[in-house]
C-alpha positions, 0 to 999 in steps of 0.5 A: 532190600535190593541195590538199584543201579545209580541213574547215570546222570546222578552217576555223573554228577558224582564221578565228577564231584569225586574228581574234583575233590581227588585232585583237591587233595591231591594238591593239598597234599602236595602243597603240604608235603612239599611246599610247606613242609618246614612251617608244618607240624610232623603229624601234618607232614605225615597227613599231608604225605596221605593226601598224595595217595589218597587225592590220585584214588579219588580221582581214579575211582571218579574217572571209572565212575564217569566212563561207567556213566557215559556207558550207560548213558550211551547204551540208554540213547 
């Protein structure tokens, strides 16, 4: 079995998909962490704290993603 690269449009389309829901974590997590934190259980607290490190990775691994598919997409024009 041999990996085929991603086409660069479906590579778009997933780097953007992967921004938008980085920066909805994000602010789910900062809303949660810092917001509403007296309304919320600890463990939700505790999640919410996650969220703000996991929502910035998201978003930075889909901004890398995206270069790498304008990249290609310009090399292929």
């Amino acid at each position: 079995m041999t990996l085929q690269p991603l086409d660069p449009h479906r590579l778009f389309i997933i780097a953007n998909l992967s921004m938008v829901i980085g920066l909805a974590l994000l602010l789910l997590g900062v809303a949660g962490a810092y917001v509403f934190d007296r309304q919320l259980a600890l463990g939700a607290v505790v999640a919410c704290h996650a969220l703000v490190i996991l929502g910035p990775t998201a978003l930075k691994i889909g901004y890398v993603m995206r270069l790498l598919a304008q990249r290609q997409l310009t090399l292929a024009a």
